[in-house]
Each structure stands twice: as structure tokens, then as C-alpha cells.
C-alpha positions, -999 to 999 in steps of 0.1 A, spaced: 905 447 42 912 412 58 905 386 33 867 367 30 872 328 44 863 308 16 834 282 22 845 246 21 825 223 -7 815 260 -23 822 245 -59 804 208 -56 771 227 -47 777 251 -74 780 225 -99 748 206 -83 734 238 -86 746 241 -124 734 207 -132 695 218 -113 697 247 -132 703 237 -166 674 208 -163 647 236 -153 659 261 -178 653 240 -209 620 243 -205 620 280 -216 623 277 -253 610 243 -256 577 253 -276 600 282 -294 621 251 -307 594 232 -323 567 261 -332 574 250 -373 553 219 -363 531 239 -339 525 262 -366 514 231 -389 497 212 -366 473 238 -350 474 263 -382 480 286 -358 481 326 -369 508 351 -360 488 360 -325 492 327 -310 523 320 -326 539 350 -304 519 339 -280 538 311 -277 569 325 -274 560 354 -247 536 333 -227 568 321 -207 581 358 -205 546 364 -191 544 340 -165 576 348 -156 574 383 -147 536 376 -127 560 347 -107 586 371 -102 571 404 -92 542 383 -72 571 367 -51 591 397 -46 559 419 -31 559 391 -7 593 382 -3 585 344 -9 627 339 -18 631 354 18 609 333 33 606 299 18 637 279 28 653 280 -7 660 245 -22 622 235 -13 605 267 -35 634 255 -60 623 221 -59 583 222 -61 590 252 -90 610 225 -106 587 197 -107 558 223 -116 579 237 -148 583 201 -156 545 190 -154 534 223 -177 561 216 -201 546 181 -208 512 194 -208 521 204 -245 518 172 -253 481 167 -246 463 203 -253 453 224 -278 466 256 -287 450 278 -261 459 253 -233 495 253 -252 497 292 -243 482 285 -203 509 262 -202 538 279 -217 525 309 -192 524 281 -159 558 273 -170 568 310 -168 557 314 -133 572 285 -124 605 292 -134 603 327 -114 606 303 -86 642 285 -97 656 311 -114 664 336 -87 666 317 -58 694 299 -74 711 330 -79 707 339 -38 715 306 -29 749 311 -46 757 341 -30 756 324 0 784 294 -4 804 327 -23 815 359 -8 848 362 -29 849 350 -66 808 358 -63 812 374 -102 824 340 -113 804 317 -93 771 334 -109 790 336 -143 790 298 -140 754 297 -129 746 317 -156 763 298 -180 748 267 -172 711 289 -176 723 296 -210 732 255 -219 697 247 -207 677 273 -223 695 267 -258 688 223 -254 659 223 -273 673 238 -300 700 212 -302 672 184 -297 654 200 -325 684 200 -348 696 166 -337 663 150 -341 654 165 -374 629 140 -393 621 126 -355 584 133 -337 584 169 -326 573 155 -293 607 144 -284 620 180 -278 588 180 -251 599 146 -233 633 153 -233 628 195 -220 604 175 -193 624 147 -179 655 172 -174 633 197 -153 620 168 -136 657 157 -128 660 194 -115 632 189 -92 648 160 -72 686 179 -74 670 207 -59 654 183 -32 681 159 -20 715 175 -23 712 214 -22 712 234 11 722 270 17 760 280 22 777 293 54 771 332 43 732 337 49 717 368 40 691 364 70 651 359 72 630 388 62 597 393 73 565 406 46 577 442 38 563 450 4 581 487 12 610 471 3 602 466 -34 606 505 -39 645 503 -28 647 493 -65 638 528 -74 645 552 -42 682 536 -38 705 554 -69 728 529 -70 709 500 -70 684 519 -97 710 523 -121 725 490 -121 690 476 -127 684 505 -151 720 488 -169 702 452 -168 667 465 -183 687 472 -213 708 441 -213 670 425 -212 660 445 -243 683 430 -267 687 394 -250 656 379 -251 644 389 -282 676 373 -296 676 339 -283 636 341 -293 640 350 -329 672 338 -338 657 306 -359 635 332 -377 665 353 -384 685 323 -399 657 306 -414 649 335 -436 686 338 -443 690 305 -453 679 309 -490 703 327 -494 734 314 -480 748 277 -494 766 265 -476 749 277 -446 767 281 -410 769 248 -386 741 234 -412 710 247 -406 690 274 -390 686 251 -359 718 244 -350 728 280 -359 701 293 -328 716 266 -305 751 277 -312 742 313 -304 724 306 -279 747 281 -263 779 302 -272 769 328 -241 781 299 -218 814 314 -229 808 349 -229 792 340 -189 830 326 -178 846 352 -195 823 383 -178 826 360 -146 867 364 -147 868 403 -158 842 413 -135 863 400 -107 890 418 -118 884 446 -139 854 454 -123 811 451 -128 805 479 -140 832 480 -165 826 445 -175 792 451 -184 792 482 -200 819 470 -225 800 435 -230 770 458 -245 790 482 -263 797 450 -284 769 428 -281 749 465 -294 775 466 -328 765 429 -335 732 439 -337 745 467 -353 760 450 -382 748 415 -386 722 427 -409 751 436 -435 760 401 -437 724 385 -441 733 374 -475 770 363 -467 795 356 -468 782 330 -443 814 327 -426 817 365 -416 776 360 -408 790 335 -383 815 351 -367 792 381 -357 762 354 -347 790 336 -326 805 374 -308 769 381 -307 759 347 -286 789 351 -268 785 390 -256 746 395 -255 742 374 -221 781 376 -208 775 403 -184 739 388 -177 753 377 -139 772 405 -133 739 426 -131 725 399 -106 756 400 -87 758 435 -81 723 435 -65 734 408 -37 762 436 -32 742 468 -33 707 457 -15 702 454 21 716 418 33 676 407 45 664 415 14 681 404 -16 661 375 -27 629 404 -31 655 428 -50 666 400 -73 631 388 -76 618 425 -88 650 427 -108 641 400 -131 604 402 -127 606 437 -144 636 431 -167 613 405 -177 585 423 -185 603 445 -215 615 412 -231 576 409 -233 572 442 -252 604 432 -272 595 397 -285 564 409 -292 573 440 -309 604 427 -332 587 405 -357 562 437 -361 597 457 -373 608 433 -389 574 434 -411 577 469 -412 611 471 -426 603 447 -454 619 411 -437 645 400 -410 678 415 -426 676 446 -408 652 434 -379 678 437 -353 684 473 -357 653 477 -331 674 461 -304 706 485 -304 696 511 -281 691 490 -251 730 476 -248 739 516 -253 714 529 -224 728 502 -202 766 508 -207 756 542 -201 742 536 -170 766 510 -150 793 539 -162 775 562 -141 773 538 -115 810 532 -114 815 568 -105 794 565 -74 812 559 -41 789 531 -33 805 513 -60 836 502 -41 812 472 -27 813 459 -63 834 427 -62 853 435 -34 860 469 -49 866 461 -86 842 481 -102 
């Protein structure tokens, strides 16, 4: 196999596209971040509390799967859908600052559907400035995901004492930065995938093609455990808290932005093995440990804090390391016209079970008496995944992964 040309300025518009990304994505948890003073301020019950949370998830699985049966991502001109989806997540994000609590849940959902149309494209739009290294160019991308979606949590524990609204101005303006990156400096690379025309036929590849179904059937479980992590991490810690004196990093805050943040890491790191070692082997073995940290961290609940640290960190670091690799195995398996809709329906329903997730884990974690063991309920869906992109790996077809590495 003669080797791929690299494109030249690949890594300026990845960063650019790194910076965009970030902006948009805090905008995800910004209402998770602050619901304390939501919870006060509205006296809101436990419906709309999780409401608030899985609004987004919502939103973004309508915005995903509603773009993918029309191939919008292969249609639109990328950095324009990126660009209006930008400046939309950005005006629904601020709407939280003027509405109640039912027009706080419209707007968490607006912001959902908005994102469907960043989040994605980005990730096509990647492919196309990297044919070679494409593992840790959407590693990076990923990374920088993770970074945004865990800022509010650092506003929140920065600015404690401070105006909740601050988290909402500050979540705003970056997405609103996004919108005008995305606009002026980001253009497709030299390795299109080509135009597609309105096929919604081509939706049910997902399922009819094996080995594209099973390494989507290895990121619906990576979904299963992920989500629900980043959105209940501050109710893990604050419940843990009483407990624990001194507690880790300080408070529950900057515990969940540390977690959340610390996948940055774990995105390099499956980036550079999946390159190497291979996809499928990268991602099964980033479950296999992100499942025993949900696995074990309930042992620790009550200290010592330092071990309860450690496993939070490995946790962070392992639950969303092989996030990309799923993403990036789609651009490889799916037909070249086409993979902006297979990415689209990837996320859109990989989505929709952090939906059922989010919502379900504080209902176990009532029915088990309290947090401590809460995370149990998440375990099976890192082992159904490494199961599954094993399986894959023995399929001829894998030899596309990473340039063979699979």
C-alpha cells in the first residue's frame, strides 16, 4: 500500500476546528452545572429537574436522526450548517436567562438540536483534511468536545459565591465565538467524501451492513455509561461529600469538571493506540476499564478520598477515550457519499439511550437506597461494547480500520 499524501495546513484547521468545537460544546451541561440554584430558584421537582438535564440529549437525537434521514451533513456545505447551529446553540443557551422553567426545558431541548448540527459535521469535516493519523486527529477533536462540555463546571466551581448567571454568559459568549470560527476560517480539506443526494435508504446501512452495525452496536454501549456519568457526577460527589474531609480537588464541582475534563487525556491517548494498535482493540480495552470503574467506585464512596480519586480520574480518563475511535471507524466503514448521514444516525441514536440512561440512573440510585452503588446500572454497556468491536476485529472488512490497525 503506497502511502496517503498528507494534506498541507491539516493541523491549523484542526486546531480552528478544536477551538469552534470547544466554544459550542460548553453549552451542553451549562444548566446541569448550575441546577442547585435552578432547583432554588424555580422550586423545581425531580421531573423537571431531569428534564433539564435530558432536554439537551433530546434535542440532540430529534437534530441528529432528522438530519441524517435527509442527509442535511451531505448536503449543506459544512462550515455554514456549523456556523448557523453555532450561533443558534448560543441564543438558546442565553435564553435561560430570561424564562421560566418550562421555557428553560424548550431551550435546553433547542440547544440539543442545535448542537446535532456542529457536532458531527465537525467530525466529517476532519476526515477530510486527514486520511492517515485520522484516529488522532478525531481523538483531538474529541478531546477538545470533552474541555468544552466539562467548562461550566469549572465556571461553577471557580465562581462559587458569584451570580449563577455567569456560568450562562460565559457558556453563551464561547458558542457565539464558535459561530463566527466556523464562519470565517474553516473550509473542507483536500479528501472530500463527495455530494450525496436525498436517499433516506441509506439510513438502514447502519443496520443491513455487519460491520458497520457492530461498531455502532460497540458505541451504543460506550453511550450507556458516558453520558450518564458526566450528567450525574456532581450528584455522585455531592452526596459523597459528607462523608469525605478532606474531599478530592475541593469540592463536588471541581471534582465533576476534573472527570469530565480528564477524558481530554484518555481522547489523545485512544487517538495514539488506535493508530497503532488498532480500533477495535483500543476500544474494547478502554471499556473493559472504564466498566471496572464503574464497577468499583462505589467501594470507595466513603474514602479513602484519595483512592476515590484515582478511580474518578481512570474513570474520566477511560469512559470517553475511545469516544472517536467509534466515529472514526464509520468514516472508514460507510460508503464515501454517505458518511456525514451514517455519523449523523450514529450519534442521533447513541444519543437517544443516554436519554433512557440519565433518566433512569437517579431512579436506581433511589431504589438502591442513595448514590454509593448508583453506578452499578451502567456496567453492562462498556462489556456489550468490547464484546462487540472484538467481533468486529475478526471480520475481514476490518483491515480498512486505520489503515489496517484494527
Amino acid at each position: 500500500m503506497s502511502p496517503v499524501p498528507q494534506a498541507e495546513g491539516r493541523w491549523r484547521m484542526l486546531a480552528i476546528l478544536c477551538l469552534g468545537v470547544a466554544g459550542v460544546l460548553a453549552t451542553w451541561f451549562s444548566a446541569t452545572a448550575i441546577l442547585p440554584e435552578l432547583i432554588a430558584l424555580w422550586d423545581l421537582d425531580a421531573a423537571r429537574t431531569s428534564w433539564l438535564t435530558n432536554a439537551v440529549q433530546v434535542g440532540f437525537v430529534v437534530g441528529a436522526i432528522g438530519a441524517s434521514l435527509v442527509n442535511l451533513p451531505d448536503i449543506v456545505p459544512m462550515p455554514r450548517l456549523m456556523a448557523v447551529s453555532a450561533g443558534l446553540a448560543a441564543a438558546a443557551n442565553a435564553a435561560l436567562l430570561v424564562v421560566g422553567p418550562d421555557g428553560a426545558i424548550l431551550a435546553r431541548f433547542v440547544t440539543g438540536v442545535a448542537l446535532a448540527g456542529v457536532y458531527p459535521p465537525a467530525m466529517k469535516l476532519m476526515a477530510t483534511w486527514f486520511v492517515r493519523g485520522r484516529g488522532l486527529a478525531l481523538g483531538l477533536l474529541i478531546g477538545a468536545l470533552t474541555l468544552g462540555s466539562s467548562m461550566p463546571h469549572l465556571v461553577r466551581a471557580l465562581a462559587e459565591g458569584i451570580d449563577w448567571r455567569l456560568v450562562v454568559w460565559v457558556t453563551s459568549g464561547l458558542a457565539l465565538a464558535a459561530a463566527l470560527v466556523f464562519a470565517t476560517m474553516v473550509h473542507e480539506g483536500p479528501s472530500p467524501f463527495g455530494r450525496a443526494t436525498f436517499d433516506p435508504r441509506q439510513s438502514l446501512s447502519v443496520f443491513t451492513n455487519r460491520p458497520l452495525f457492530l461498531a455502532n452496536l460497540g458505541y451504543f454501549g460506550h453511550m450507556w455509561e458516558l453520558y450518564a456519568l458526566w450528567a450525574w457526577i456532581l450528584a455522585f460527589a455531592s452526596a459523597a461529600e459528607a462523608g469525605l474531609q478532606p474531599f478530592p480537588f475541593g469540592s463536588p464541582s471541581m471534582l465533576s469538571f476534573v472527570v469530565v475534563a480528564s477524558g481530554a487525556v484518555g481522547c489523545l491517548l485512544g487517538g495514539w493506540l488506535s493508530d497503532r494498535i488498532g480500533r477495535c482493540l483500543t476500544c474494547a480495552g478502554m471499556m473493559l476499564v472504564s466498566g471496572g470503574c464503574a464497577a468499583m467506585i462505589g467501594f470507595f464512596f466513603d474514602g479513602p478520598a484519595m483512592v476515590l480519586a484515582l478511580i474518578a480520574l481512570l474513570w474520566g480518563v477511560t469512559v470517553v477515550g475511545d469516544s472517536a475511535q467509534f466515529s472514526a471507524a464509520v468514516t472508514e466503514l460507510a460508503e464515501g457519499a454517505f458518511v456525514g448521514t451514517a455519523l449523523a444516525l450514529q450519534m442521533g441514536l447513541g444519543f437517544g439511550l443516554t436519554v433512557l440512561t440519565i433518566w433512569a440512573l437517579p431512579h436506581f440510585a433511589e431504589w438502591i437506597g442513595g448514590w454509593r452503588w448508583a453506578f452499578l446500572f451502567l456496567v453492562p454497556g462498556p462489556l456489550i461494547g468490547a464484546g462487540a468491536m472484538l467481533a468486529l476485529r475478526r471480520l475481514p472488512e476490518a483491515t480498512r480500520l486505520a489503515q489496517g490497525a484494527r
